[in-house]
C-alpha positions in Angstrom: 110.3 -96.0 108.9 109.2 -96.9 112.7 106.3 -94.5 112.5 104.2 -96.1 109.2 102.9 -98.6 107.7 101.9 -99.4 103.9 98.9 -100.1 102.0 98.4 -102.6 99.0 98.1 -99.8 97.4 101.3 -98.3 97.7 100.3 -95.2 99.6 101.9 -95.2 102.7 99.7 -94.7 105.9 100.9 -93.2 109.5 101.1 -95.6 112.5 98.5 -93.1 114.0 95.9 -94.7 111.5 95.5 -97.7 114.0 95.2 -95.6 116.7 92.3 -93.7 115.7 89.9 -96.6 116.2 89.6 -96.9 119.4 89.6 -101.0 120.0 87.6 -102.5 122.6 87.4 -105.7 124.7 89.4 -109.0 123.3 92.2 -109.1 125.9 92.5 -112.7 126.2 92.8 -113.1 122.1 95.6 -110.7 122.3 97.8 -111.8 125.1 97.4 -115.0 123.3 97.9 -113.8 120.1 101.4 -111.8 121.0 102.2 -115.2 123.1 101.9 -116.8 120.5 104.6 -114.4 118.5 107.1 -115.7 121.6 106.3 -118.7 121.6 109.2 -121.7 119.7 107.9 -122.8 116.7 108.8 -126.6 115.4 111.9 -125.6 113.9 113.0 -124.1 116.5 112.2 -127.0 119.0 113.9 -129.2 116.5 117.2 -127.2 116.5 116.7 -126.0 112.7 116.8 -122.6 112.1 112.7 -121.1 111.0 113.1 -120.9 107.1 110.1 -119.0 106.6 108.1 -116.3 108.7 105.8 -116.7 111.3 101.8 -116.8 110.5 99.2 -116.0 112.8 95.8 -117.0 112.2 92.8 -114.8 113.3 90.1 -116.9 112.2 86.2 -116.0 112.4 82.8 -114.9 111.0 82.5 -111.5 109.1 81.2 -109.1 111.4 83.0 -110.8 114.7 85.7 -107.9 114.5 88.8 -109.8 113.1 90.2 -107.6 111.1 89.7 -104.9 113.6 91.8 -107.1 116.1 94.6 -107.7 113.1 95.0 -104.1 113.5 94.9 -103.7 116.7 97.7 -106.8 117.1 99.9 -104.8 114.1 99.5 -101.6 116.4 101.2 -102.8 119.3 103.7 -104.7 117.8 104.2 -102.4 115.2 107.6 -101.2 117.0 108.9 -104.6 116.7 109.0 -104.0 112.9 110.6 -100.8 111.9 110.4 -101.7 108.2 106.9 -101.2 108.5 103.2 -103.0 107.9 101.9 -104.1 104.6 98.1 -104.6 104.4 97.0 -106.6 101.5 93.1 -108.0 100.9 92.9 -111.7 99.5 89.0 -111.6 99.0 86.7 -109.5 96.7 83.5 -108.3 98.5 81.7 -111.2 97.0 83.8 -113.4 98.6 85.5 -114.3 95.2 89.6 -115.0 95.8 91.9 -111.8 94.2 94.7 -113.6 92.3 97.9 -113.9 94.1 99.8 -112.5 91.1 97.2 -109.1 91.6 98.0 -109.1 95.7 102.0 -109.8 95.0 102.4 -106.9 92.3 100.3 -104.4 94.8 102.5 -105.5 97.9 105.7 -104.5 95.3 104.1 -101.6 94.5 104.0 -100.5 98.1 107.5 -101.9 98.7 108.2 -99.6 95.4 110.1 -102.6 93.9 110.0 -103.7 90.1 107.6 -105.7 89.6 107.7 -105.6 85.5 104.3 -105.9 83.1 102.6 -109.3 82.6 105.3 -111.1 84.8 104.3 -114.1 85.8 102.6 -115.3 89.4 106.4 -117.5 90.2 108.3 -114.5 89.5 105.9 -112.1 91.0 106.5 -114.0 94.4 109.8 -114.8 94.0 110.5 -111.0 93.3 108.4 -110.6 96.7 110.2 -112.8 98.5 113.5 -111.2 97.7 112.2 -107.9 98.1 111.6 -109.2 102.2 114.5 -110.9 102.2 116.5 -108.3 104.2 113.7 -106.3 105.9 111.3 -106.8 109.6 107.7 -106.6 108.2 104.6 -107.2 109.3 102.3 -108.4 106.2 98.4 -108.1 107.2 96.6 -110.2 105.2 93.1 -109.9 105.1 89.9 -112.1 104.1 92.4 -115.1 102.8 90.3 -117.4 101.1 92.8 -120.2 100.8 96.0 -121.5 102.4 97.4 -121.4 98.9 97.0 -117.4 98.8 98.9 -117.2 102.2 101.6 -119.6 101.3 102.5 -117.9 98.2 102.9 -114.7 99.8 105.4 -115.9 103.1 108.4 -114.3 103.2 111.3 -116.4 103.3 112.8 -115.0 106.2 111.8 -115.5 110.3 112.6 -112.0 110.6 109.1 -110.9 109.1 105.8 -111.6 110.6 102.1 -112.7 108.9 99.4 -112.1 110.3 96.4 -113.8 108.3 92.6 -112.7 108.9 89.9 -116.0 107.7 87.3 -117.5 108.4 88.4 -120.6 109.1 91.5 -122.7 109.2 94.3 -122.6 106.6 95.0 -125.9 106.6 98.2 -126.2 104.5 100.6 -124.0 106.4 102.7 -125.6 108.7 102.7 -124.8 112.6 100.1 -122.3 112.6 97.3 -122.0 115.4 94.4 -120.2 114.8 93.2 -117.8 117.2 88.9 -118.3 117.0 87.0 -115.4 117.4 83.4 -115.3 119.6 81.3 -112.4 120.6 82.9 -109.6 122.7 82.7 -110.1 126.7 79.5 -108.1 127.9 81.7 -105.4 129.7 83.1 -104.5 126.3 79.6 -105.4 123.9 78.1 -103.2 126.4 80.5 -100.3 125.8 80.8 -100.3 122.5 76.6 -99.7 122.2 77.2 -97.0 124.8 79.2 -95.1 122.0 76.9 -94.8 119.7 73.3 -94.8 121.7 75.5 -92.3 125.0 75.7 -93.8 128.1 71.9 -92.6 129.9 70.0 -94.8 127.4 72.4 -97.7 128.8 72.6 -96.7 132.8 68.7 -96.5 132.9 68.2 -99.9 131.2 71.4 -101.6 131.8 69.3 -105.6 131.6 68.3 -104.3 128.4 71.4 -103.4 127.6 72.5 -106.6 128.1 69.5 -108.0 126.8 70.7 -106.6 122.9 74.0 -108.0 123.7 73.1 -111.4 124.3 70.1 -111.1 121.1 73.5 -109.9 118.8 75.7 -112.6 120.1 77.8 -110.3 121.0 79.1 -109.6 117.4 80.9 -105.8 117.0 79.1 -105.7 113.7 75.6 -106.3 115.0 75.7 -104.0 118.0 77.3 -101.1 115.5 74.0 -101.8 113.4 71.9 -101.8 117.0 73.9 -98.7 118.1 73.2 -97.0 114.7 69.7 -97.1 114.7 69.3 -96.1 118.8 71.6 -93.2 117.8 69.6 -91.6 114.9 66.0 -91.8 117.4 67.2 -90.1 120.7 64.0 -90.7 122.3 64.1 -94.4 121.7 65.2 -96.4 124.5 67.2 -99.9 124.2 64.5 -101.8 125.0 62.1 -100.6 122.1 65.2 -101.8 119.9 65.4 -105.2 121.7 61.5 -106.0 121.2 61.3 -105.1 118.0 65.1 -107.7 117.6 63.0 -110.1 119.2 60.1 -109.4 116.7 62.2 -110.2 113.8 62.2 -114.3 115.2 65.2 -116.8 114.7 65.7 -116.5 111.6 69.7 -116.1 110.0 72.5 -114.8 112.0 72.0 -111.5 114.7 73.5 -109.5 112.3 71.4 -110.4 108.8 68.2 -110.1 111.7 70.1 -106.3 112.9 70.1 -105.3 109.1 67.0 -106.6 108.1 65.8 -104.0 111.1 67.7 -101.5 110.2 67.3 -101.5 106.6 63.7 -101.5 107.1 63.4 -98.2 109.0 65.4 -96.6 105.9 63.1 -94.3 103.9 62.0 -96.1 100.0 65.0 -93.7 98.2 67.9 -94.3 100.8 66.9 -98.1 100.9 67.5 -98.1 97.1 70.7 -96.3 97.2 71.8 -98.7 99.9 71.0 -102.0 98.3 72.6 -100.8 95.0 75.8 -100.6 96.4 76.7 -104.1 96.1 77.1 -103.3 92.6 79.9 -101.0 93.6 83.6 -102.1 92.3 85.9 -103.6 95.1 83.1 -102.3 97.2 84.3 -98.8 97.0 81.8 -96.4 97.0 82.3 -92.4 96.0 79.2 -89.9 95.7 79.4 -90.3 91.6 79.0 -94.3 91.9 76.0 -93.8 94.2 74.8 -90.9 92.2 75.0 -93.2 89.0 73.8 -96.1 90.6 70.6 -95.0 92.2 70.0 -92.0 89.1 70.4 -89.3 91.9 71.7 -86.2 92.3 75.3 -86.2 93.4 75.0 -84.0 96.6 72.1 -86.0 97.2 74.2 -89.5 97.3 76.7 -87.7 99.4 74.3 -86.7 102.3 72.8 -90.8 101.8 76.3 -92.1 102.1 77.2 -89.7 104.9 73.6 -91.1 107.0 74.8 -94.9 105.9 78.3 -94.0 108.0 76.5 -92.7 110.7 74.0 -96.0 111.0 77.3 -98.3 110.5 76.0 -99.3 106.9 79.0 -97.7 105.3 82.6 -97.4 107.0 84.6 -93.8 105.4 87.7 -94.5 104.3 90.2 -91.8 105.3 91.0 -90.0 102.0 91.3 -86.2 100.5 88.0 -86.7 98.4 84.8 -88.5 99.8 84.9 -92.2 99.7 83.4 -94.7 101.9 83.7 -98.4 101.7 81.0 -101.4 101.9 81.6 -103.5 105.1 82.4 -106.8 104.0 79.9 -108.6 106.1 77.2 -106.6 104.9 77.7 -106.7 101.4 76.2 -110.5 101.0 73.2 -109.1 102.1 72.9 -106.5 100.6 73.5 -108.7 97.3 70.4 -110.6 98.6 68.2 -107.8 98.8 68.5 -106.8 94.8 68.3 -110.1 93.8 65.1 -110.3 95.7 64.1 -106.4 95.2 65.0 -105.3 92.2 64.3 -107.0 88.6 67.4 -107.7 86.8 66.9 -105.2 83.7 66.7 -102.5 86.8 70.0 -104.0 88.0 71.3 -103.7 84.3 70.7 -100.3 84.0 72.3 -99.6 87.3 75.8 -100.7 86.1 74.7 -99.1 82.6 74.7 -95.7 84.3 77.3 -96.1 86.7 80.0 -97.1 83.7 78.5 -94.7 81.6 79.2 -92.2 84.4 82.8 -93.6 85.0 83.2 -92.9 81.5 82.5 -89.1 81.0 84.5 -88.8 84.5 87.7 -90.5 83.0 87.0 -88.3 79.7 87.1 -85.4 81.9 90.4 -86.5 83.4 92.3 -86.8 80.5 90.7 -83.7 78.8 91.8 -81.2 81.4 95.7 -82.6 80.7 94.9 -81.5 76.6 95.1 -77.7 77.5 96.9 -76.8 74.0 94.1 -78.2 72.7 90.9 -76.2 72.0 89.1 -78.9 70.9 89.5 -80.3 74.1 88.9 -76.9 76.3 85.7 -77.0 74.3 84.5 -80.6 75.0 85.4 -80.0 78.3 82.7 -76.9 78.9 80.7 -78.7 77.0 80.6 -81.3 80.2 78.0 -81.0 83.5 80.0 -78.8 85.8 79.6 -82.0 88.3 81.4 -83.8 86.3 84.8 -81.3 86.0 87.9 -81.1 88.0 89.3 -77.5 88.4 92.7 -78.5 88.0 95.3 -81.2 86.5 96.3 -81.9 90.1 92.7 -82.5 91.1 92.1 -85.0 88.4 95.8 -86.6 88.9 94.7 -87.2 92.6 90.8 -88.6 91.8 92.7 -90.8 89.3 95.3 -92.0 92.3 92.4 -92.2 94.7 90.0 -94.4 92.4 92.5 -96.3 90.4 92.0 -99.5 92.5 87.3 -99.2 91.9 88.2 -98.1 88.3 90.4 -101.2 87.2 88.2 -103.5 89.4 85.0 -101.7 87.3 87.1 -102.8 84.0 87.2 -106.4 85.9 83.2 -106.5 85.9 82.3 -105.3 83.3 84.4 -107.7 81.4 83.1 -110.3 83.6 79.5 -109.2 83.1 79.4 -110.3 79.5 76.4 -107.8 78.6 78.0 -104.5 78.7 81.1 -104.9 76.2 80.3 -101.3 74.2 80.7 -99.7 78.0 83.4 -102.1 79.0 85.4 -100.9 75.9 84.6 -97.3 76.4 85.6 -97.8 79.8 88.8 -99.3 79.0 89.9 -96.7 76.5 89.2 -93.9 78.6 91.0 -95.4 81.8 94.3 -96.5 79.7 94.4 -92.5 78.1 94.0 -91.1 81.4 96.5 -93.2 83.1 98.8 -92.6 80.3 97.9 -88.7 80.2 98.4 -88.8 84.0 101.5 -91.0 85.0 103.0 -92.1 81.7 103.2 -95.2 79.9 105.9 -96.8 81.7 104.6 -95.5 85.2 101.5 -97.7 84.7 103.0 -100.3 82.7 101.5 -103.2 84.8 98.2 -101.6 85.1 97.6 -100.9 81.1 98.8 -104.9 80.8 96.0 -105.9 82.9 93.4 -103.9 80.9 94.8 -104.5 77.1 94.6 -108.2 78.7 90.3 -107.7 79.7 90.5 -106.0 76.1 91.6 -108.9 73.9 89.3 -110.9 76.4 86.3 -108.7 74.7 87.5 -108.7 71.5 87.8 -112.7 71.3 83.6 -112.8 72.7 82.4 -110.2 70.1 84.7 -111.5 67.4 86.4 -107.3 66.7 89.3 -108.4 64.7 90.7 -105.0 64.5 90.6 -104.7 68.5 92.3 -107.6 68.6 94.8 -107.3 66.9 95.7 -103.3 68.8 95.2 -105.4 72.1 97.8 -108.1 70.7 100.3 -105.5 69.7 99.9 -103.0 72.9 100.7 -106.6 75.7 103.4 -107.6 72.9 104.9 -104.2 73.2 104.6 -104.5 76.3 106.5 -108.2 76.6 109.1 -106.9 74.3 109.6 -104.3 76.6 110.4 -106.2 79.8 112.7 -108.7 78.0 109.6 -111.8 77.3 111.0 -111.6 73.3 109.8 -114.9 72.6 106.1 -114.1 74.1 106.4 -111.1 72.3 107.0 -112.2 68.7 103.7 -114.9 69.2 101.6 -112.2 69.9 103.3 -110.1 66.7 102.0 -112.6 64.7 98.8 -113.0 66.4 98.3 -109.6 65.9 99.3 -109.6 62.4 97.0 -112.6 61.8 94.3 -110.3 63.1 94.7 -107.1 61.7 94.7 -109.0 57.9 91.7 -110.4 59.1 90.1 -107.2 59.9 92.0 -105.5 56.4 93.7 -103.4 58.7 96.5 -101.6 57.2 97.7 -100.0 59.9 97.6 -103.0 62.0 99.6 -105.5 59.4 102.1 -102.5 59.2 102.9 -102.3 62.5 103.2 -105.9 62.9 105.4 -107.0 60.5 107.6 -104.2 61.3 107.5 -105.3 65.1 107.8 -108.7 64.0 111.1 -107.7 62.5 111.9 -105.8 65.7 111.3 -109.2 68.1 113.9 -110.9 65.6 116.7 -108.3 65.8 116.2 -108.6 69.1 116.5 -112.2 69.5 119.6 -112.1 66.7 118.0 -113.4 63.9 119.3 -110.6 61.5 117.9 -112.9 58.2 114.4 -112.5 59.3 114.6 -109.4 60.6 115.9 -107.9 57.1 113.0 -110.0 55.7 110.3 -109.0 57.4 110.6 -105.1 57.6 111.1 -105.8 54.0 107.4 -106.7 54.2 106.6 -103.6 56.1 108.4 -101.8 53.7 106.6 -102.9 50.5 103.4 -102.1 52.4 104.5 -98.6 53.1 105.7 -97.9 49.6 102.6 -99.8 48.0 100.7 -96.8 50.0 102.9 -93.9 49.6 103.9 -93.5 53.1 107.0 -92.0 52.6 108.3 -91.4 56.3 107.6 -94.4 57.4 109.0 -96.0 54.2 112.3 -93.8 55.2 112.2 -95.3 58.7 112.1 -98.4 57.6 115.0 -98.3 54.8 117.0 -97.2 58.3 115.8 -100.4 60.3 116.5 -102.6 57.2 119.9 -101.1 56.8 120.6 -101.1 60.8 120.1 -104.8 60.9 122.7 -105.4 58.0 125.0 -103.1 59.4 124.4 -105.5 62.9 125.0 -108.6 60.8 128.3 -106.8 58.9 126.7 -106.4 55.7 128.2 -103.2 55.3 127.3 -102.5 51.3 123.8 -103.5 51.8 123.6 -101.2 55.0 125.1 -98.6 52.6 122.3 -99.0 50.3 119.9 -98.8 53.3 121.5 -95.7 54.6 121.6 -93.6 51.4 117.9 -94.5 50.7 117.0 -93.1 54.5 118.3 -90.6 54.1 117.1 -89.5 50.6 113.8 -90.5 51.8 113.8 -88.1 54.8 115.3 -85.0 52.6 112.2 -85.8 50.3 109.7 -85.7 53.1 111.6 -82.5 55.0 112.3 -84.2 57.8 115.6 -82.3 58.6 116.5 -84.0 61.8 115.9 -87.2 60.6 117.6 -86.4 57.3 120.7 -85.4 59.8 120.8 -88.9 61.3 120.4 -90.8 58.5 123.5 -89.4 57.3 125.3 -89.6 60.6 125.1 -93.8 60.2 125.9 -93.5 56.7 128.8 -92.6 57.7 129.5 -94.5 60.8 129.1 -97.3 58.2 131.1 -96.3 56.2 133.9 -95.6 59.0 133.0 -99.5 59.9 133.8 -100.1 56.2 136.7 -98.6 55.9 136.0 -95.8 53.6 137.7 -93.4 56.2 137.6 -90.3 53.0 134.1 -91.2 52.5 132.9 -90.9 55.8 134.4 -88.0 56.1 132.6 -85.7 53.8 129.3 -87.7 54.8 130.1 -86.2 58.3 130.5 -82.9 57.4 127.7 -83.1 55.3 125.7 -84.4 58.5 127.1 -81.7 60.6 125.5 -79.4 58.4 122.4 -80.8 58.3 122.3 -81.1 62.1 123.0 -77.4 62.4 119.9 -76.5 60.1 118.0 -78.9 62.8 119.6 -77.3 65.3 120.1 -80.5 67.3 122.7 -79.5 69.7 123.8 -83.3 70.7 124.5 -84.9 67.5 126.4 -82.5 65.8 128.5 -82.7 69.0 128.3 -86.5 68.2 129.3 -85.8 64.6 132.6 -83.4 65.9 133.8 -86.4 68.0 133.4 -88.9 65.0 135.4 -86.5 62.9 137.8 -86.2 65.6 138.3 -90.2 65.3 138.1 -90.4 61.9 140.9 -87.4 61.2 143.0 -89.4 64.1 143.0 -92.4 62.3 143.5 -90.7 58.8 146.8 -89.4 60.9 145.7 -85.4 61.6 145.8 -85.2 65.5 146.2 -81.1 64.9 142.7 -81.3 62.9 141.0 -84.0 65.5 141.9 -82.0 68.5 139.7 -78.9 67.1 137.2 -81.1 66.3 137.1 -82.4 69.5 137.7 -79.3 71.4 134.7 -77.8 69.8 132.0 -81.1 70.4 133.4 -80.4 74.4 131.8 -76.7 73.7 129.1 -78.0 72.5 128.3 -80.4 74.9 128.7 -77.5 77.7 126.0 -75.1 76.1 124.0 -77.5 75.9 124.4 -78.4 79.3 123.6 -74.6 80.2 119.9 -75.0 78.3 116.6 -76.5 79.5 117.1 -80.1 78.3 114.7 -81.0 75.5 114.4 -84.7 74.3 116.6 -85.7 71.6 115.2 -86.5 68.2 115.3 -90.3 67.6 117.2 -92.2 65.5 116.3 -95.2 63.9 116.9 -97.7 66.5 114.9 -95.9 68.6 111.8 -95.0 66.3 109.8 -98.1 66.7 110.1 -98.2 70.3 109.0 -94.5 70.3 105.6 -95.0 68.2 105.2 -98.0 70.5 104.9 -96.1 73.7 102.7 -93.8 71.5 100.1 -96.0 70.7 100.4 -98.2 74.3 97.1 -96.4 74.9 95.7 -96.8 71.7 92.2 -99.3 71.8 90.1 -99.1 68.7 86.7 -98.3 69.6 83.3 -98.2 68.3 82.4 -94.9 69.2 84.3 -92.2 67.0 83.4 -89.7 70.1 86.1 -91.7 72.3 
């Protein structure tokens, strides 16, 4: 793995990546910088061995090229670490620091380790830390805010390097030197304008030149600006750029006086579209935000976005579909120029639009999955060909690409307060897509986040019934990675809820997972008494497969607590239940138990005829697997009734079975009744009651 690196995303990125920007100037900072990799830590001069890796600090304004010089460092040392780099970013555009638990389950994501649903920040870590334990990394860590978001990331092992990007010291972290970043030297500033404005403009007027260099400090960001607006006016030389610099007065940094310049020469429509995207998520930006933000067309944000990259506004990120990213130095002021140019209720409809946009795009993602359905194919040509993908595969990779600006748009529009009916729209249609997509385990973590953001809405607005599906989706979720205890409080937070909102559907499904939490935690008493509950609700509202179901949970507790008659009782009422409702498989299995039961009971006759009578069942259900279960039990049970002749035959054919079936396509067994509530969980992980019957 000498030749890449990896993302916080998880996508993994060729080596080549750093060596497409072409780094100039800061030779000093990097001899330094690698000297410092040499160099003998305290531990080291102290004869103990280093417990922990390495950090170095690269430490300096935005716009003064520090992340650029991160990846330069990682680049050539990159062969040091053949495990590979891991980039992570510890700062939201606004400056805002991203939860460590966020940046710790995205590095494990990229590391494809476990990193289970709603585990906590300690474990998260810890789960890092191990996961580092026996590899040579290099961790880029960009924009930390804190020492605290660095600390809690550091492997546990000298063998890995950190290299943090700030802008100041991390004061905190032991035996770290930060490496303070200037302007470029002149040689390099002047180069790097060069690029952009060609190198006549700069050999005919090389004092001016250096004139702009000294105006921008120096500062990579400033003289990108400076070389962006020289480049899009040919006939302009550097010295009608310097004077109008100079012009601007002393006001703010070089680079807010560069933008103001620049931003000034951008025509009315393009200055809008520009300023609005600070309201971008994560400051990602694709033509459909800009389109939605600014109430454009979409080819007409494409060609904006594509002028903003070549001016230095935008950087493009390297991707299959358009996508450009806000650089974080600029996006402060950009901030600044709608709070100051735009009126809030303008603002307001801008992040209206864009979610409303995000929406119909997520619907359209998840539709073009449906293709059975026709009511689907139909609300899909019913949509603005814009807003369609032409394939599964298409939406499946916008969904991959955007994933990280559609759960940060869930994020502010949570956070926003004023925008819940979009939020929740929002949410439902990003959980059904990601389910529709990738599956409900697959993007486990993810849905936890947003059923999380949900129950957050659904506190503010006081939606009972939302409540109470968020509660019983992150409980499902607990239960599933093994948090019982968390689970079972959020059952009955969620029951609590749904009789609140006289939710049948809701109480149902909490009592019964209520009994569920206490199987699994051994309590058979309570379990027994509380799908008893669920029961009586079921019956009470003629809901006769479910009412089956449950007379097989009821009866699979007492058969766990040795309560063999009552599990009998359970048993034959399952399975009558499931004959009533025609449920043939189901019948099949209910009768299968009965007489595994009954084998456990010692009713050896009796379980035998149930088993034949099984078999038979499972033949008219055709379900290949279980009646090769059933021939094995009957095998064992004619053993122990002392007929080897009669077991071997019975045995002999469940082998024959087991080999045709080996021979078909494999199709998903039909689920017993252990399995059933786990089954209509992952069903309804995506389920988020909304307002709007349309979602």
């Amino acid at each position: 793995m000498t030749d890449q690196a990896v993302d916080a995303d998880g996508a993994r990125l060729s080596a080549r990546v750093f060596a497409d920007v072409q780094f100039l100037g800061r030779t000093r900072e990097l001899k330094e910088l690698r000297a410092d990799i040499e160099r003998a830590g305290l531990d080291t001069i102290s004869g103990r061995k280093a417990p922990r890796a390495r950090v170095l600090l690269i430490a300096g304004r935005p716009g003064s090229g520090r992340t650029a010089l991160a990846a330069e460092l990682a680049r050539q040392v990159a062969d040091r670490y053949p495990d590979g780099v891991l980039r992570a970013r510890l700062g939201e555009p606004d400056g805002t620091p991203v939860p460590v638990e966020r940046t710790a389950r995205e590095l494990l994501a990229a590391l494809e380790a476990p990193a289970p649903a709603g585990a906590a920040e300690d474990d998260l870590t810890a789960t890092l830390r191990e996961a580092l334990s026996d590899r040579r990394m290099l961790l880029l860590l960009d924009d930390a805010a804190t020492a605290a978001q660095v600390d809690a990331l550091l492997p546990d092992t000298p063998e890995c390097l950190v290299v943090a990007v700030s802008g100041g010291p991390l004061t905190g972290i032991a035996d770290v030197r930060p490496c303070t970043l200037g302007g470029l030297d002149t040689k390099s500033a002047v180069e790097l304008l060069s690029r952009h404005t060609g190198s006549v403009r700069v050999t005919v007027d090389p004092r001016a030149a250096e004139g702009l260099v000294v105006a921008c400090q120096a500062q990579p960001a400033a003289l990108t600006l400076a070389g962006g607006w020289l480049a899009a006016r040919p006939k302009a030389a550097v010295s009608d750029f310097a004077k109008q610099l100079h012009a601007e007065g002393d006001e703010g940094t070089p680079l807010s006086r560069v933008f103001r310049l620049v931003y000034a020469s951008l025509p009315s429509p393009a200055a809008r579209i520009l300023r609005l995207l600070a309201l971008a998520p994560a400051g990602l930006v694709d033509p459909h935000t800009a389109s939605a933000l600014a109430g454009c067309s979409v080819n007409g944000a494409r060609t904006a976005l594509d002028d903003f990259v070549a001016l230095g506004l935008l950087r493009a990120v390297d991707s299959p579909l358009p996508q450009y990213e806000v650089p974080g130095c600029l996006h402060p002021l950009l901030k600044a120029l709608t709070e100051t140019e735009d009126r809030p209720a303008e603002l307001q409809l801008a992040r209206a639009r864009m979610l409303e946009r995000t929406v119909r795009l997520l619907q359209s993602c998840r539709a073009i999955t449906e293709t059975d359905s026709p009511e689907a194919r139909e609300k899909l040509l019913g949509m603005p060909r814009a807003l369609r993908f032409p394939t599964p595969r298409a939406a499946a990779q916008w969904l991959t690409l955007r994933k990280p600006a559609l759960l940060a748009a869930a994020r502010l529009a949570v956070a926003d307060g004023e925008l819940d009916t979009l939020a929740r729209r929002l949410m439902s249609q990003l959980v059904r897509a990601l389910v529709a997509h990738c599956g409900t385990r697959a993007v486990a973590p993810d849905l936890y986040g947003v059923h999380r953001l949900v129950l957050d809405v659904a506190e503010r607005r006081k939606l009972p019934r939302e409540k109470a599906a968020a509660l019983l989706n992150l409980a499902d979720l607990d239960a599933r990675t093994g948090r019982t205890d968390e689970a079972l409080a959020r059952y009955r937070a969620a029951l609590d809820a749904g009789r609140e909102a006289n939710d049948p559907y809701a109480t149902g499904r909490a009592m019964e997972s209520v009994g569920g939490a206490h199987q699994e935690l051994g309590d058979y008493d309570r379990a027994a008494d509380w799908y008893g509950r669920a029961l009586a609700q079921r019956l009470a509202r003629d809901e006769r497969a479910d009412a089956a179901r449950l007379y097989g949970r009821i009866a699979a507790v007492h058969t766990l607590a040795g309560r063999y008659g009552e599990a009998l009782r359970g048993w034959r009422a399952a399975a009558a239940g499931h004959r009533k409702d025609g449920d043939v498989a189901a019948h099949a299995r209910a009768l299968s138990e009965l007489a595994r039961v009954q084998e456990y009971a010692g009713r050896l006759e009796e379980s035998l005829r149930t088993c034949h009578e099984a078999l038979e069942w499972a033949r008219r259900a055709e379900d290949v697997r279980l009646q090769a279960a059933l021939q094995l039990r009957l095998g064992d049970t004619l053993e122990h009734l002392g007929d080897p002749a009669a077991a071997s035959l019975h045995r002999g054919a469940a082998e024959r079975l087991l080999g045709e079936e080996l021979q078909e396509p494999e199709t998903p067994a039909e689920p017993g009744p252990e399995q059933a509530l786990q089954l209509e969980q992952d069903a309804n992980a995506c389920e988020i009651r909304s307002a709007s019957a349309e979602d």
